[in-house]
Residue frames relative to the residue before (quaternion, step in Angstrom):
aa qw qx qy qz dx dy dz
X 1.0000 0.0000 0.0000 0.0000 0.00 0.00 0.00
X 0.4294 0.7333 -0.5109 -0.1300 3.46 -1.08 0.25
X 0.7494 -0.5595 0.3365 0.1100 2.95 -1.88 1.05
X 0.0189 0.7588 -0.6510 -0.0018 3.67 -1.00 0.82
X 0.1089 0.6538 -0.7103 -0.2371 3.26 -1.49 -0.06
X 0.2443 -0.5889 0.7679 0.0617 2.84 -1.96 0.10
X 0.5674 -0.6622 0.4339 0.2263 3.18 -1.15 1.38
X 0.1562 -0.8302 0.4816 0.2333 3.46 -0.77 0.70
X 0.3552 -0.7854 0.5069 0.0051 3.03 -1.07 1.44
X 0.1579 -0.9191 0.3471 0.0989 3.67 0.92 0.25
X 0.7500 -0.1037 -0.1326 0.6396 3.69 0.54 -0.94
X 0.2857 0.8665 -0.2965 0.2822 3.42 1.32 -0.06
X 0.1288 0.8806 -0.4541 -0.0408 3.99 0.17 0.38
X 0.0001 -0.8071 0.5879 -0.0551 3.28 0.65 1.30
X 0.7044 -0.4237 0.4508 0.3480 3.45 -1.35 0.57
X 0.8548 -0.3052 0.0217 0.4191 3.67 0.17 -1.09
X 0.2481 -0.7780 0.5319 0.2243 3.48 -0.86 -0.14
X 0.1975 -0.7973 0.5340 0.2002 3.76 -0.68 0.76
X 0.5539 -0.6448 0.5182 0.0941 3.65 -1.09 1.40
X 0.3349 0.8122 -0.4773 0.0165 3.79 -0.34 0.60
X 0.5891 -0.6478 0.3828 0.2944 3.39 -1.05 0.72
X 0.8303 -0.3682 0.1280 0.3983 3.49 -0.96 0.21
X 0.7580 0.4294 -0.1751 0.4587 3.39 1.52 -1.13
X 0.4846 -0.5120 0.4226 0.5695 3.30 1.76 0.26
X 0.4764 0.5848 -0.6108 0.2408 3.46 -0.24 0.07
X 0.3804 -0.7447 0.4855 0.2550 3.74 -0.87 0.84
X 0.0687 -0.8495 0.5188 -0.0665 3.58 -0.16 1.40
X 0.8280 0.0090 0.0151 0.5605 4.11 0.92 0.05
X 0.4776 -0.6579 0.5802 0.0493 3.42 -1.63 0.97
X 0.1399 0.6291 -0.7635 -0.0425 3.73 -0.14 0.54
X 0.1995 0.6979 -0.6823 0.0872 3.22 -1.66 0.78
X 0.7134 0.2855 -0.5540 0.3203 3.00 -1.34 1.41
X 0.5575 -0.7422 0.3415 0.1473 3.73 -0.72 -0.60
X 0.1092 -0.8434 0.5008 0.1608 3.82 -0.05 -0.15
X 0.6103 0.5580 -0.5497 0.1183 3.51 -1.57 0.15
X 0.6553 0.4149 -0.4204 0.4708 3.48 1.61 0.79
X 0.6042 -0.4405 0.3818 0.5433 3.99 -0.56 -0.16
X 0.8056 0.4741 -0.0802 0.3463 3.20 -0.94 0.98
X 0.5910 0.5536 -0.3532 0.4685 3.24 1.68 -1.29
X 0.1527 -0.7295 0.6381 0.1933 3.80 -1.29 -0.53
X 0.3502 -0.5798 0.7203 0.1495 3.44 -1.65 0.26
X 0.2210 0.7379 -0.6269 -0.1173 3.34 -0.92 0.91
X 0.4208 -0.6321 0.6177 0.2045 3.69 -1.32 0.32
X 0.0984 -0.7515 0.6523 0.0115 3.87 -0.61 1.10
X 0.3425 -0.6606 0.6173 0.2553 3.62 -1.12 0.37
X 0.7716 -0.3789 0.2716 0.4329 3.75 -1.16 0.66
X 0.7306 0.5620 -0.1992 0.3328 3.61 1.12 -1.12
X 0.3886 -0.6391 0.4038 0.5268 2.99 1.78 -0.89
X 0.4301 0.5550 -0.5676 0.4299 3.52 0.60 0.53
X 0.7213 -0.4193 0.5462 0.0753 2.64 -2.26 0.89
X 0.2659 0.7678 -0.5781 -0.0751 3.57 -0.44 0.68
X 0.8098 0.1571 -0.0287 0.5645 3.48 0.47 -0.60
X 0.0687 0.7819 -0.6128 -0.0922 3.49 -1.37 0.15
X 0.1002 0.8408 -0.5320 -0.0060 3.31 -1.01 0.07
X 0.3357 -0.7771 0.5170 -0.1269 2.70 -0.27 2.17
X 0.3659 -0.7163 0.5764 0.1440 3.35 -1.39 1.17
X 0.2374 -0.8352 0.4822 0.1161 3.45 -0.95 1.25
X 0.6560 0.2647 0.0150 0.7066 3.80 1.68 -0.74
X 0.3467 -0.6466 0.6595 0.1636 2.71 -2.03 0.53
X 0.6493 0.5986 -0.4163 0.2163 3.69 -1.14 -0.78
X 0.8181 -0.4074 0.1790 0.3644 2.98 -1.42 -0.34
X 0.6584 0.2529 -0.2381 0.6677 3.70 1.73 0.05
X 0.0563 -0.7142 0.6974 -0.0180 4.20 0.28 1.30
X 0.2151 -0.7355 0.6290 0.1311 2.88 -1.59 1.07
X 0.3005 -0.6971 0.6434 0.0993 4.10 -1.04 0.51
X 0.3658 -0.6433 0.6684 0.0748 3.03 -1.28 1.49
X 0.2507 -0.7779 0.5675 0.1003 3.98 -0.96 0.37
X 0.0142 0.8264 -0.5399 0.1592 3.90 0.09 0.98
X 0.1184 0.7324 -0.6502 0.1641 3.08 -0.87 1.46
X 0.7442 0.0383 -0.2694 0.6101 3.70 -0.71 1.57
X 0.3586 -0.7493 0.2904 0.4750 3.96 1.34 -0.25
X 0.3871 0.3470 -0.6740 0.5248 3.24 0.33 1.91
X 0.7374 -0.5573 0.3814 -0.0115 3.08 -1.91 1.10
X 0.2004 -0.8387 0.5038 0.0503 3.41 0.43 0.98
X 0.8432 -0.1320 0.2856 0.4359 3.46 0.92 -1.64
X 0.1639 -0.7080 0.6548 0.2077 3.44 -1.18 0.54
X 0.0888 0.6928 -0.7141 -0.0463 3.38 -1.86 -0.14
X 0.4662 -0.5868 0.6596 0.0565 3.05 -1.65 1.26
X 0.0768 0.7079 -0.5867 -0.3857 2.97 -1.75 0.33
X 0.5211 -0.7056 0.4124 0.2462 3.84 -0.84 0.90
X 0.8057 -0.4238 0.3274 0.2531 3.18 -1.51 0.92
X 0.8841 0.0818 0.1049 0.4479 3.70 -0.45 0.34
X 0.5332 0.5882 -0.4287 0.4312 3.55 1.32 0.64
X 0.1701 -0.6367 0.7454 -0.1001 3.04 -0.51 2.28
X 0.8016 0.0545 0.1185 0.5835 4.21 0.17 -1.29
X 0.2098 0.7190 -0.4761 0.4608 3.37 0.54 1.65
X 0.4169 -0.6348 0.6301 0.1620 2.91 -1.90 0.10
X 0.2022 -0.7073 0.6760 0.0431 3.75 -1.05 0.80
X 0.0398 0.8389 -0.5424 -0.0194 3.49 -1.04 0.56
X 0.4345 -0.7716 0.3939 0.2464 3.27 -0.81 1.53
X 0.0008 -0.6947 0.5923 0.4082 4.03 0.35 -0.06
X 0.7690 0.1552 -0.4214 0.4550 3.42 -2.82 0.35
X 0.7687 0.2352 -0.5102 0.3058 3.83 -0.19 -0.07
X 0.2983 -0.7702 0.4404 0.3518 3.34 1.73 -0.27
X 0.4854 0.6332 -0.5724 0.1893 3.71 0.63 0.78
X 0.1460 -0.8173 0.4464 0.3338 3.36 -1.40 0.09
X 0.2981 -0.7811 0.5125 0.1958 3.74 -1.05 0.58
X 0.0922 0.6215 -0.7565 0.1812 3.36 -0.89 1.22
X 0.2190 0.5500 -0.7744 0.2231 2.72 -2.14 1.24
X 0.4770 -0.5243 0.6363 0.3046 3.72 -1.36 -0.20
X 0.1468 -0.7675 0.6094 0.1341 3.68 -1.30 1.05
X 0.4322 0.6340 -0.4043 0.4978 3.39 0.85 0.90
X 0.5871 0.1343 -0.2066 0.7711 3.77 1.45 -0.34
X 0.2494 -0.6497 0.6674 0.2652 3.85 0.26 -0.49
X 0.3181 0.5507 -0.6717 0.3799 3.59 0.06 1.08
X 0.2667 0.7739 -0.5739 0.0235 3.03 -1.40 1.01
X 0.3917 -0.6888 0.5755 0.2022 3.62 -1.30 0.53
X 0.0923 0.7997 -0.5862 -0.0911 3.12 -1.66 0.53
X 0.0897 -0.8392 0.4979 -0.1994 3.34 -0.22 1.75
X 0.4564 -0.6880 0.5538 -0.1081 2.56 -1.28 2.14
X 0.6893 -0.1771 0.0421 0.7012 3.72 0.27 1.34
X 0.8212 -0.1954 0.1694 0.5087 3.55 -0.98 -0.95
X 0.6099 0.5694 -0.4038 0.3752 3.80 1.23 -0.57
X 0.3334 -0.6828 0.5957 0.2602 3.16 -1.26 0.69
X 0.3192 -0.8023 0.4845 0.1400 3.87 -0.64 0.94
X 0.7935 0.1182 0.0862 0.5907 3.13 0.99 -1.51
X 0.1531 0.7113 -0.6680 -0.1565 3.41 -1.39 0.25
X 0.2412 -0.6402 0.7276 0.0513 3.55 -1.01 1.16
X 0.0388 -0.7226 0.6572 -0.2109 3.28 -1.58 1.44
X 0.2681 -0.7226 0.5900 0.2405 3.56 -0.73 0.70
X 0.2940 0.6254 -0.7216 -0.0413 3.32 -1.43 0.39
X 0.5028 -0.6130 0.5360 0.2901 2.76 -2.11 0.21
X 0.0443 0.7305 -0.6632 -0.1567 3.89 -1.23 0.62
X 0.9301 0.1892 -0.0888 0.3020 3.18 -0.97 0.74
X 0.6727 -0.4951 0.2032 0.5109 2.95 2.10 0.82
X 0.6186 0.6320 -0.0587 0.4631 3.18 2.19 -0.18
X 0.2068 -0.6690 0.6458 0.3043 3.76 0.04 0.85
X 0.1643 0.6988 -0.6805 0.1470 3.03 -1.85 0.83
X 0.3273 -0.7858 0.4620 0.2487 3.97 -0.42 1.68
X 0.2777 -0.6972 0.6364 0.1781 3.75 -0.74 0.97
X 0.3679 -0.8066 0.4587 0.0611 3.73 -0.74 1.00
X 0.0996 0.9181 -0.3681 -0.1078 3.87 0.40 -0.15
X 0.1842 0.8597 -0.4755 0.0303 3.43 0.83 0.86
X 0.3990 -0.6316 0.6329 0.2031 3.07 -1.48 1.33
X 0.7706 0.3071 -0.2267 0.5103 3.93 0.73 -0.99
X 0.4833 -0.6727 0.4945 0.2635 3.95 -1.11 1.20
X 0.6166 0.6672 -0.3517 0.2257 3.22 1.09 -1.79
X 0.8181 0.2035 -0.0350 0.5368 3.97 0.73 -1.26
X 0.0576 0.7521 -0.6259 0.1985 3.65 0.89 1.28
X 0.8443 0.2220 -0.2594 0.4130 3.68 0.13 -1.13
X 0.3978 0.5077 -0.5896 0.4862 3.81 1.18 0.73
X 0.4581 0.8133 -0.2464 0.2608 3.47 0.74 -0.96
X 0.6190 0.3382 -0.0515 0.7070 3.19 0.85 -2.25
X 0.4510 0.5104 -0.6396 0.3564 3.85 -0.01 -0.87
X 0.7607 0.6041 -0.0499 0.2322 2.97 -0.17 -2.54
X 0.4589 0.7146 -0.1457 0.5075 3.50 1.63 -0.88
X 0.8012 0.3552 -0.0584 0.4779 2.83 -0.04 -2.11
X 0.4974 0.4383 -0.4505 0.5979 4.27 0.99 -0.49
X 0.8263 0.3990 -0.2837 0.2785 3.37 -0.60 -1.12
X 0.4934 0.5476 -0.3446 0.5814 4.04 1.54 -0.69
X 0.8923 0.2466 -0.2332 0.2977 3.72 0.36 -1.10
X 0.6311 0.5775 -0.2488 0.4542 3.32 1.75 -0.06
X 0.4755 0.5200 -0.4283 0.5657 3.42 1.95 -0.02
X 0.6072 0.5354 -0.4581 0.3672 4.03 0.72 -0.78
X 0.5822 0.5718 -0.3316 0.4735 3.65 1.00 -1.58
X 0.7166 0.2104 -0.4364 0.5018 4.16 -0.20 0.01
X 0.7687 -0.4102 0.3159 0.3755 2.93 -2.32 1.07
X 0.4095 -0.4821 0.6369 0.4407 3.87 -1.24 -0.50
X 0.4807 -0.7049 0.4905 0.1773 2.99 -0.98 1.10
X 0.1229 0.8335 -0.5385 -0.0121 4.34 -0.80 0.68
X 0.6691 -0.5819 0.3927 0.2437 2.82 -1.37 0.60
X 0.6319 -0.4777 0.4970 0.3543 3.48 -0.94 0.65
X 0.2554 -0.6546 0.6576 0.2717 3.68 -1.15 0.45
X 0.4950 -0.5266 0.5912 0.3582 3.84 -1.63 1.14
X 0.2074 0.6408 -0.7299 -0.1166 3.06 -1.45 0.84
X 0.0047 0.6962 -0.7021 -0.1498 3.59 -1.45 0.38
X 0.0669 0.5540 -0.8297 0.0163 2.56 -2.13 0.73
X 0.8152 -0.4090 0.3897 0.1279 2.69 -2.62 1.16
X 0.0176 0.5540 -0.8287 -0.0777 3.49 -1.22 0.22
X 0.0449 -0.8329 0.5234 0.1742 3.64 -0.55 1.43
X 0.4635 0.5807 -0.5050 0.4392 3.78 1.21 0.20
X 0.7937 0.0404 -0.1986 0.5736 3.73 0.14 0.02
X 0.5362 -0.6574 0.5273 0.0479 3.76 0.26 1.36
X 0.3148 0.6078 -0.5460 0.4831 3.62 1.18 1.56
X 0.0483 -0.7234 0.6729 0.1468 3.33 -1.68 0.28
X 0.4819 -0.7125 0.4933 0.1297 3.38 -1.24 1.67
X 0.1497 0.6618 -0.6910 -0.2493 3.53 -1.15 -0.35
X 0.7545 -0.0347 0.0719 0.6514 3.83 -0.68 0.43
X 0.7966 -0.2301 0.3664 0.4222 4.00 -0.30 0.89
X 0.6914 0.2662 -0.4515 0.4972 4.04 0.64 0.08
X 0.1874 -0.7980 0.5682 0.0724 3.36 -0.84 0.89
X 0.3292 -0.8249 0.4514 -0.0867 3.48 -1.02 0.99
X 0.2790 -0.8147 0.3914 0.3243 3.69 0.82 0.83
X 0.0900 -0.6459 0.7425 0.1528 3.62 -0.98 0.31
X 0.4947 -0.6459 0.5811 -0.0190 3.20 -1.00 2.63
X 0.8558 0.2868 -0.1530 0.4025 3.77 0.65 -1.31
X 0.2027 0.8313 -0.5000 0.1333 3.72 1.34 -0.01
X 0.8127 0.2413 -0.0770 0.5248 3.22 0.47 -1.74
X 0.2657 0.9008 -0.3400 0.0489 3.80 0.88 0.05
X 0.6285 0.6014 -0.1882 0.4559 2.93 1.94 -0.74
């Protein structure tokens, strides 16, 4: 396995970001951005080579992303209405992504193997996406894939709890919170 992060950069569209491995060592280039038709993500290796790209094809509330690797198409992926603790699927690479966008933890498993796991943490007072890749072959699809999923978890509301309210039903001497209701034994006790 090994481990990258990459600063997360959420609604933020900085030009680039540099990918390093645990020891800090500087191991990839993500550079460009997405949220208009057209935009793209690309991933450079240290050398300056092209590895990965991933090119917006749509806008709206479900944008879809082409996936380019050597520049022939590997894959598309959508993301889908209403996927707080869901699944995403890549089609032709046949992966699937599941995780929760409320912790942004997520998995991405290729039949039964898990390939990737992508995890927020914080170092140094810093958000930053921690990468775990079990497979080498699609690292800079990986970050691509990363970098969507870091800036498209910021874009929904924060998610909150309901405030506790209670109130009285004084003809049968119950107390409610939100619709769960809770006998009061001593109401009439007196």
């Amino acid at each position: 396995m090994e481990r990258f992060y990459l600063k997360s950069q959420g609604l933020e569209n900085k030009g680039a970001t540099v990918i390093r491995d645990r020891n800090h060592n500087s191991k990839y280039l993500l550079v460009g951005k997405w949220g208009i038709e057209h935009d793209a993500l690309s991933v450079y290796g240290v050398s300056g080579q092209l590895e990965a790209e991933i090119k917006q094809l749509s806008v709206g509330k479900t944008p879809k992303f082409q996936i380019l690797m050597d520049n022939q198409e590997v894959g598309t992926v959508s993301t889908p209405i209403g996927f707080i603790r869901g699944f995403l699927f890549v089609n032709k690479l046949n992966w699937l992504i599941s995780g929760n966008t409320t912790t942004c933890h997520f998995k991405v498993r290729s039949g039964m193997k898990v390939i990737l796991e992508i995890n927020r943490v914080l170092i140094n007072g810093s958000a930053y996406i921690e990468l775990n890749c079990f497979e080498n072959e699609h690292t800079a699809v990986f970050i691509g894939l990363a970098a969507i999923l870091d800036r498209w978890v910021q874009k929904r509301p924060p998610l909150t709890e309901p405030k506790l309210r209670r109130s009285w039903n004084f003809n049968s001497g119950s107390a409610s919170y939100n619709n769960f209701t809770k006998e009061e034994s001593h109401w009439n006790s007196d």
